[in-house]
C-alpha positions as CSV (number, residue, x, y, z in Angstrom):
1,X,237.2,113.5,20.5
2,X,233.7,114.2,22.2
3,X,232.4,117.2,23.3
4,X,230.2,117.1,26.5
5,X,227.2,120.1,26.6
6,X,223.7,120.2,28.2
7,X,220.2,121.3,27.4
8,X,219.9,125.4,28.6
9,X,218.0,125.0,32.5
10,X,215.1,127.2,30.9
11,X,215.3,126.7,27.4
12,X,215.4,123.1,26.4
13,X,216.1,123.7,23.0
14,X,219.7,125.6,23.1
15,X,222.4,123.8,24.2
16,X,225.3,125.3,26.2
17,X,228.9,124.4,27.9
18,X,229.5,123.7,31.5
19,X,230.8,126.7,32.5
20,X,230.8,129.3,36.3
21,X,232.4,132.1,37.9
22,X,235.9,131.4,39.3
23,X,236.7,131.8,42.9
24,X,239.7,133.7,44.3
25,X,241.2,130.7,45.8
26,X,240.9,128.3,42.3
27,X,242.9,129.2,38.7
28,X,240.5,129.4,36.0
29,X,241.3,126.0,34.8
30,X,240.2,124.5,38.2
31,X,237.0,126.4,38.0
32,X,236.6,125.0,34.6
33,X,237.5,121.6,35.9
34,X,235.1,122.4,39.1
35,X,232.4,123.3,36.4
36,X,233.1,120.1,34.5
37,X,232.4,117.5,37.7
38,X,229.0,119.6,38.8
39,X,227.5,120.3,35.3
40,X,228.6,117.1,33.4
41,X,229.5,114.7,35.7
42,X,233.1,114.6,34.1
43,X,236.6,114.1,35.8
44,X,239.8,113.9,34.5
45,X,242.6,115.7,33.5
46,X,242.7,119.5,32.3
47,X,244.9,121.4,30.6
48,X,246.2,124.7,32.4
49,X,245.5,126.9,29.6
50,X,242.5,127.9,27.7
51,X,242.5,127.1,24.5
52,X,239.4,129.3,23.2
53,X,237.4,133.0,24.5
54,X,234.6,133.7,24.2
55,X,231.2,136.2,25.4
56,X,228.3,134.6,26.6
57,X,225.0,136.7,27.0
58,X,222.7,135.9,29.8
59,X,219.1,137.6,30.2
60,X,216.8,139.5,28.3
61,X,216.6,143.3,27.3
62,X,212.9,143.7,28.4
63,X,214.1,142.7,32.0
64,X,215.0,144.4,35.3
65,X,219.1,144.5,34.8
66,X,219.0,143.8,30.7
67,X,221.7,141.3,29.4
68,X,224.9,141.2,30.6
69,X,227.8,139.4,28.8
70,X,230.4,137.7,30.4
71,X,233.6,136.3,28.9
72,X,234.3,132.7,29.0
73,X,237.6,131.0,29.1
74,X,237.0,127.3,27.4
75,X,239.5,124.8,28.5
76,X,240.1,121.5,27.1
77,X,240.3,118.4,29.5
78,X,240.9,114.7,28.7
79,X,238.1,112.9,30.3
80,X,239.0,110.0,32.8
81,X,235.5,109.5,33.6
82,X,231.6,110.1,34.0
83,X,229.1,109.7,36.8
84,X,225.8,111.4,37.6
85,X,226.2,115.3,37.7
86,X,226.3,116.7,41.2
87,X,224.0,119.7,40.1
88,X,220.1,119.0,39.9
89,X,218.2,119.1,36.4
90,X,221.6,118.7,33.9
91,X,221.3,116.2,31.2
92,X,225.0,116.6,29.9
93,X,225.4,114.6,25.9
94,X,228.2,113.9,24.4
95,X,228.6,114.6,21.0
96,X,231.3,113.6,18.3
97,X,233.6,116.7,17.8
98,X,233.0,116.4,14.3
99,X,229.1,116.8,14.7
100,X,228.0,113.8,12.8
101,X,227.8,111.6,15.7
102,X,225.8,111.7,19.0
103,X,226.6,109.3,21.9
104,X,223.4,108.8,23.8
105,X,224.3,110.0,27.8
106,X,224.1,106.4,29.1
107,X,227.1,105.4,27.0
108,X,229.0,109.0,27.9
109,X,229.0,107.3,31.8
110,X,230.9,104.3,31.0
111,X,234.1,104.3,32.6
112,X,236.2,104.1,29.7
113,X,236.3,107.0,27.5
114,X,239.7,107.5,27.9
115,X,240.6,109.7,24.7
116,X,237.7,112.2,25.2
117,X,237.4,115.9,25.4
118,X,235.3,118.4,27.4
């Protein structure tokens, strides 16, 4: 099992999950899947329940509207496949679920990783 996450868009040295705001139109677990193809450049198949929550806090107390926390759904999904990200500036990495492995991003896009997780 490999985990996909990307370096934080100002903060290169915290690393974070693909994750957005849902949309009326999608379930949560096509926003996750959504989130999954722009951020990481991954698509395959998800499952239709979450599997984890959690809050996420974004922004700083010493600025104009503070932090605000926002609770994330986390949804596994088997990974079929991984091209460029269709967002600028991500760097998705996969790492080895049980953290003593890192694949390098070039081997993440092969075609093949047919038994990995987001």
């Amino acid at each position: 099992m490999r985990v996909s996450a990307r370096p934080h868009q100002r903060r290169q040295n915290k690393w974070t999950f693909p994750k957005g705001a849902p949309e009326p139109r999608l379930s949560h677990s096509q926003a996750a899947e959504r989130e999954a193809k722009e951020e990481a450049g991954a698509t395959g198949i998800i499952e239709p329940h979450h599997f984890h929550i959690y809050v996420h806090s974004k922004g700083v107390f010493w600025h104009p509207g503070g932090v605000q926390e926002y609770v994330v759904k986390a949804f596994l999904m088997e990974v079929r496949q991984t091209r460029q990200p269709e967002e600028d500036d991500r760097n998705p990495t996969w790492f080895e679920a049980d953290g003593q492995e890192r694949c390098s991003p070039k081997a993440a896009r092969s075609n093949t990783p047919t038994n990995s997780r987001l």
